[in-house]
Structure formats: structure tokens, C-alpha cells
C-alpha positions in Angstrom: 0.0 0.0 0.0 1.6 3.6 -0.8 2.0 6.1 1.6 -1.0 8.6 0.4 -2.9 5.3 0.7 -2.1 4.4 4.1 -2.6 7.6 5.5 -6.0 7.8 3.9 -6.9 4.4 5.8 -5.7 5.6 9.0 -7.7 9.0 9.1 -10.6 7.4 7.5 -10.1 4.4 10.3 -10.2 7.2 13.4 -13.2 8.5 11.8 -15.3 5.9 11.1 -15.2 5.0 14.9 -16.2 8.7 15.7 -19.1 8.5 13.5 -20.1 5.5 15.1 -20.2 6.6 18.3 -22.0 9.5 17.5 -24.8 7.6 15.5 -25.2 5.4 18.2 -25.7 9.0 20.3 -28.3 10.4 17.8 -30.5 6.8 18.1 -30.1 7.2 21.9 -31.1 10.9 21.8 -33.7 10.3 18.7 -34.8 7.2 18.7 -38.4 8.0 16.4 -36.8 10.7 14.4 -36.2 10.6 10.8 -32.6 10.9 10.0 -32.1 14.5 9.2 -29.9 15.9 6.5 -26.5 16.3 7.4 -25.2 19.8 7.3 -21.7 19.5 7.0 -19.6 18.2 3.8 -21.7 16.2 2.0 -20.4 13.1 0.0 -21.4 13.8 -3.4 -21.2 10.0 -5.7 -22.8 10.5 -9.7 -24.1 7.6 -11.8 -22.8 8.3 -14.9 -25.1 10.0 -17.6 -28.8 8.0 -17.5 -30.0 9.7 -20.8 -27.9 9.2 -23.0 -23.8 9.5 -23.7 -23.0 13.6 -23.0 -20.4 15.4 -25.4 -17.5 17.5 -24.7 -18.1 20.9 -24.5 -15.6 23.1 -27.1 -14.9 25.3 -24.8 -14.3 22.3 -22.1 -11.0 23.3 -20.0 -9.0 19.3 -19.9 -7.4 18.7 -17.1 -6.2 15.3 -18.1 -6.6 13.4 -21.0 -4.8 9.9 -21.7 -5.4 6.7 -23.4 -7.4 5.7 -20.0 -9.2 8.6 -19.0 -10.4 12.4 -19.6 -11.1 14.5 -17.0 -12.4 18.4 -18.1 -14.1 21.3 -16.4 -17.0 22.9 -18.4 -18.6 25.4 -16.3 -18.3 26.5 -12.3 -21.6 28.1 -10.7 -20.6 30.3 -7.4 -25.3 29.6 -6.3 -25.5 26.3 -7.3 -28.2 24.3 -5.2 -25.9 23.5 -1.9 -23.2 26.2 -2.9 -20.2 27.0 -5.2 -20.6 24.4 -7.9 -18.1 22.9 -10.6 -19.0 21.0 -13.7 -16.8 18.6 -14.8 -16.8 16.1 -17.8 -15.8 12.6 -17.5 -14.4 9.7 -19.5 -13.6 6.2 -18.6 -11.6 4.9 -21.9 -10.6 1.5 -21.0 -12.2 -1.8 -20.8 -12.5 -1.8 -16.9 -14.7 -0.3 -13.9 -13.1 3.0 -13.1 -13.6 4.9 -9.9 -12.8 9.2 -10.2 -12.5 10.5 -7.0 -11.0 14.0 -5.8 -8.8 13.0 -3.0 -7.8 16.7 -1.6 -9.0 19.9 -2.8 -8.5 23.7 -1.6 -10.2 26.9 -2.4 -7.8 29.7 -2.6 -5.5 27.4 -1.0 -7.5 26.5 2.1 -8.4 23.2 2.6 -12.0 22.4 1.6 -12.6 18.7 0.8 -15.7 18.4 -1.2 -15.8 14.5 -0.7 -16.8 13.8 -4.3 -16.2 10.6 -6.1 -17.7 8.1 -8.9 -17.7 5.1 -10.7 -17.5 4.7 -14.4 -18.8 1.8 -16.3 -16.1 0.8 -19.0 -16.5 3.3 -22.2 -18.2 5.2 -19.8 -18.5 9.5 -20.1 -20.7 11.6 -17.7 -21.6 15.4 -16.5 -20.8 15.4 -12.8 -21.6 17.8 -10.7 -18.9 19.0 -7.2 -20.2 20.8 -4.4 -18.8 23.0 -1.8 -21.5 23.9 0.7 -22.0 27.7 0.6 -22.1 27.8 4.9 -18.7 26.5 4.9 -17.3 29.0 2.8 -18.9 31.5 4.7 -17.3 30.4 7.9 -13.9 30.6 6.2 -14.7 34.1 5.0 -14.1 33.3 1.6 -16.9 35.5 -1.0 -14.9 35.1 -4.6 -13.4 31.5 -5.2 -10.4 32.3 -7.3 -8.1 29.3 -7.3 -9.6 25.9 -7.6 -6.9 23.0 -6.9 -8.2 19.3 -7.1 -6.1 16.0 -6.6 -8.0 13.7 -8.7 -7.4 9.6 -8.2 -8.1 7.1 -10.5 -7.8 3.2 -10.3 -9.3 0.3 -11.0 -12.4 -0.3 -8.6 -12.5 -3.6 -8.6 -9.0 -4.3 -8.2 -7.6 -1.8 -5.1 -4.2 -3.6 -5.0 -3.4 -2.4 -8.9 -1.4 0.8 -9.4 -3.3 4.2 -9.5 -4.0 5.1 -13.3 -3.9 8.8 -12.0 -2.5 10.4 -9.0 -2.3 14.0 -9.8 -2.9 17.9 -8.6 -4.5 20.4 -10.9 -5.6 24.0 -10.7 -8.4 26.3 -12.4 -9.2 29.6 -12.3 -12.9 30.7 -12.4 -11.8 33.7 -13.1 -8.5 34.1 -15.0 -5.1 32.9 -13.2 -4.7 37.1 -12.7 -7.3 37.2 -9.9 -6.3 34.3 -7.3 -6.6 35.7 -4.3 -4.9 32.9 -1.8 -6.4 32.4 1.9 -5.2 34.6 4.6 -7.4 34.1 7.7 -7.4 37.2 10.2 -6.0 36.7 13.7 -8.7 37.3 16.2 -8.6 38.1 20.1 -10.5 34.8 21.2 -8.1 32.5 19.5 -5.7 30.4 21.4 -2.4 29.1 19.9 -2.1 25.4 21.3 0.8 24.5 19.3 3.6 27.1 17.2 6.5 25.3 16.3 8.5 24.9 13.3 6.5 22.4 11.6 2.7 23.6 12.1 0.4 25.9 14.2 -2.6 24.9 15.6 -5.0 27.6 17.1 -8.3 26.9 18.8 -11.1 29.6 16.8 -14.0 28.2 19.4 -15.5 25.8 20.8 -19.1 24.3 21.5 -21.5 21.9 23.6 -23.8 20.5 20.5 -26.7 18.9 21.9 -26.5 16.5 18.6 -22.6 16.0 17.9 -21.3 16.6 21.4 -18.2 19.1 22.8 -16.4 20.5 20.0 -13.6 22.4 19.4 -12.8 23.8 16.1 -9.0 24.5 15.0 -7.3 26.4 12.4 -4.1 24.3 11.6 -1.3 25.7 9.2 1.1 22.7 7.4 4.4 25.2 7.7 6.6 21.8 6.8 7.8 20.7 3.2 5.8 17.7 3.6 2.2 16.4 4.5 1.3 16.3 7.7 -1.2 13.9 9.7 -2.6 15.7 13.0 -3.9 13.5 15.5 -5.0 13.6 19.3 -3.8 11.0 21.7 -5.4 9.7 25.0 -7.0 13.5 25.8 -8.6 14.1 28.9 -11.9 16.6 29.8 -11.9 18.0 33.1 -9.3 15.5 34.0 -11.6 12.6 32.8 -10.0 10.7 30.3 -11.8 11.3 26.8 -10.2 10.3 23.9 -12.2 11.7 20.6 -10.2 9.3 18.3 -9.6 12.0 15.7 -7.1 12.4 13.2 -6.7 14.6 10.2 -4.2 15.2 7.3 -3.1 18.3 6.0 -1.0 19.0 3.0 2.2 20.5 2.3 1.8 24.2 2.1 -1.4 24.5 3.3 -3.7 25.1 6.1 -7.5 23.9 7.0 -10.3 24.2 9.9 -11.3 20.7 11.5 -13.1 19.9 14.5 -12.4 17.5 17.3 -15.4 16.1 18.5 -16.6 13.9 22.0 -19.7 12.4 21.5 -22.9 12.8 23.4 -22.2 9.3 24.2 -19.0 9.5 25.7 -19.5 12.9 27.8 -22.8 11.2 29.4 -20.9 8.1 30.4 -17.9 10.3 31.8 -20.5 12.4 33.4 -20.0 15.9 31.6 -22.3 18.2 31.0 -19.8 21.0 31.4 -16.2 21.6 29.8 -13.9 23.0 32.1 -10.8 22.3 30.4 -9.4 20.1 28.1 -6.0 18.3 27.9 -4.8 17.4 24.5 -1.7 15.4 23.7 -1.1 16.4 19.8 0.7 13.9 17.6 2.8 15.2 14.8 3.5 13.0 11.8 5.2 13.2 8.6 2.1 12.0 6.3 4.8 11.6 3.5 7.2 9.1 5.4 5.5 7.6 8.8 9.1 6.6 9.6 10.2 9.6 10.9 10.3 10.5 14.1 6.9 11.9 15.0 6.4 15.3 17.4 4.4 15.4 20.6 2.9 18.3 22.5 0.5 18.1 25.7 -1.6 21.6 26.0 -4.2 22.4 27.6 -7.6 24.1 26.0 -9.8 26.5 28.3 -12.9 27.6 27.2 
């Protein structure tokens, strides 16, 4: 398994726990309730084109285009239905099952992972839609998306031990490579900086008791390495309760994202919180491009 791979499985690992946990809280909390939409990044899969095969557009913008695959932007929306939308045109040339899927993406060069990805039935092409929802945007701050940059992966679905077919970053301008405006976020008197070295900084924006999701605290982490980063938290304790919220995240070279770290409902009832005091957060540092290196700790402590 390749590095990118690996690290993928271990964040997606942490997470899936934490989203098990806190389903198991919303059935405890909601047990007659329809499931409600979820408001956050939504994972956005397409089926291919059901009327008919769809053409390439002249004015198309190709990203990629091989003897296996064609991957093209034809149009970007900044009100599509859930928020700024991109069109893209796909094509699966060969005679096997392909699966497209964007496996990072900024906006302006923030972090903003739209969790988009799709299979393609062999001689396959299809209009697909990606979404970035419009409230996380406006949390960011960010009103004009200028710089686009997508990591698209494409392999063999039904074969994951074969060699990617494409493994590769690209960039598009909505409007003209003259108008990128990259990401600065604005320092502001409530945040606390948990962790400045030479590596990354993480600073705590807020935090929040959600009566769905549980305590959260939401960081602002900067990658100031020449390498990926994976982010992780390590036996944390709340009000001197141990607490772990099993969360990980990865951030890329050069870049810097918001990500929450989140204790279930489940977990704070058993531990018998209903109020954060403080919280104690052992940080794991690793080098998401080589896991053999030697990884950096730091213990701080969050107060609301």
C-alpha cells in the first residue's frame, strides 16, 4: 500500500469510529426521528449520464486526458443548489470499472474537501456535478473562489491492490489565473495558539457543547513543513476525565485547513459531563509523507 494510501486508511479508520459513536448517540437521543440531513460536507457520488452519452463541451478546459481517462471542467456556478458548484466532464476509456475520486481539494489554497467521487462503467463518459456547501465558505470568510486546486485519483475499482492510473494535482481559475486571491485568515482576540513550532500551528477559533454531535472544538491548523502532515489527538482528557475523541486529520504541504475535534454525546454522558472545564490534549505530529520519521508530541491544555 503507498504512503497517500495508508494515510487515507488511518484517518478514514479514526473517523469511522467517531461516526459510530455519534450515530449510536443520535439513536439514543432520537430514537423515532427521521434521519435529518447532514449539514456539513456532504459526499457527493454521480451515476454516470442515464439519458444518453454527453459530449465534450468546445470550450471544455482538460485537465487530463490519456489513453485511460479524460477528465475536463466545463462550467463552475458560485449559487448552485448546496453552494459553489463545478462541472466537470468525465471519461472512462478502457475496458475496466473505473472509480474518479477528488482525493484533496483547496479553495484559494484552504483546505475544503468536497468528498466527491464516482464510478465509471467501462467506455463510460458523464456530466458530474462537485459541491462546496455555501455555509462552509462563509465560515472561512471566503466571498470570490479564485483558485480551484483538485487531486483527482483514478484506479481500478475492482482491483484496489493495482497501481493508481492517475494520482495527480490540478488547478483552475474561475476567473483568470490574474485574480487568485490565496487564503489569509485574520487573527482574532479569542483564539488560542495550542501549538507554534517549526512544523505547524494549531490555534483553537472556538468551541461548543452541541446537543446533537457533542463538545467541540474547532482548529485552524497551518502545514508550515515541506511535507504532509497527519494531525492527530492521543489519550486527551476533559476536566481530568479521560476522553479520547479518536480524531485524526491530514493536512497538505503548504497548506492550512479548519477541522473539529469532536466527543460524543455518548462519551460525555458516560464520563458524566455536561460541562467543559478544560481540556488536555496530547497532539501527535507525523510526517504524512514518510510515517518513519520521528513523530512530534505536545501536551496543551484548552480552556474555554
Amino acid at each position: 500500500m503507498n504512503p497517500v494510501t495508508a494515510g487515507i486508511a488511518a484517518v478514514m479508520f479514526i473517523t469511522s469510529i467517531t461516526f459510530a459513536l455519534n450515530a449510536a448517540a443520535l439513536d439514543e437521543a432520537y430514537p423515532e426521528a427521521d434521519p435529518a440531513p447532514y449539514s456539513g460536507t456532504e459526499y457527493f457520488s454521480g451515476d454516470g449520464d442515464a439519458a444518453g452519452t454527453p459530449e465534450l463541451p468546445d470550450d471544455a478546459q482538460i485537465l487530463k486526458e490519456d489513453e485511460n481517462l479524460l477528465i475536463a471542467v466545463t462550467g463552475s456556478d458560485p449559487e448552485g443548489m448546496w453552494g459553489y458548484k463545478l462541472d466537470v466532464f468525465l471519461e472512462n476509456k478502457t475496458d475496466r470499472e473505473l472509480c474518479f475520486m477528488i482525493n484533496d481539494a483547496c479553495i484559494n489554497g484552504l483546505m475544503m474537501d468536497p468528498l466527491y467521487q464516482t464510478i465509471l462503467a467501462p467506455g463510460q463518459s458523464s456530466d458530474e456535478e462537485v459541491e462546496w456547501f455555501q455555509s462552509s465558505l462563509d465560515e472561512a470568510g471566503i466571498t470570490d473562489v479564485t483558485d480551484i486546486e483538485l487531486e483527482w485519483v483514478v484506479y481500478d475499482s475492482q482491483d484496489w491492490s493495482a497501481d493508481f492510473l492517475l494520482e495527480e494535482k490540478f488547478h483552475y481559475y474561475p476567473l483568470g489565473e490574474d485574480a487568485v486571491q490565496p487564503f489569509v485568515r485574520e487573527a482574532k482576540d479569542t483564539d488560542q495558539v495550542l501549538v507554534d513550532n517549526d512544523v505547524c500551528t494549531i490555534i483553537a477559533v472556538k468551541s461548543e457543547m452541541d446537543e446533537l454531535w457533542g463538545y467541540q472544538i474547532h482548529l485552524y491548523i497551518i502545514n508550515k513543513s515541506d511535507h504532509g502532515l497527519t494531525v492527530g489527538i492521543d489519550e486527551a482528557a476533559i476536566n481530568g476525565v479521560p476522553c479520547d475523541p479518536y480524531w485524526a486529520t491530514m493536512i497538505y504541504q503548504d497548506r492550512a485547513a479548519f477541522d473539529a475535534v469532536t466527543w460524543g454525546t455518548t462519551f460525555l454522558e458516560a464520563a458524566g459531563i455536561d460541562k467543559v472545564e478544560s481540556a488536555e490534549l496530547p497532539f501527535i505530529i507525523m510526517n504524512s509523507d514518510d510515517y518513519s520519521q520521528d513523530e512530534i508530541r505536545e501536551t496543551v491544555t484548552y480552556t474555554p
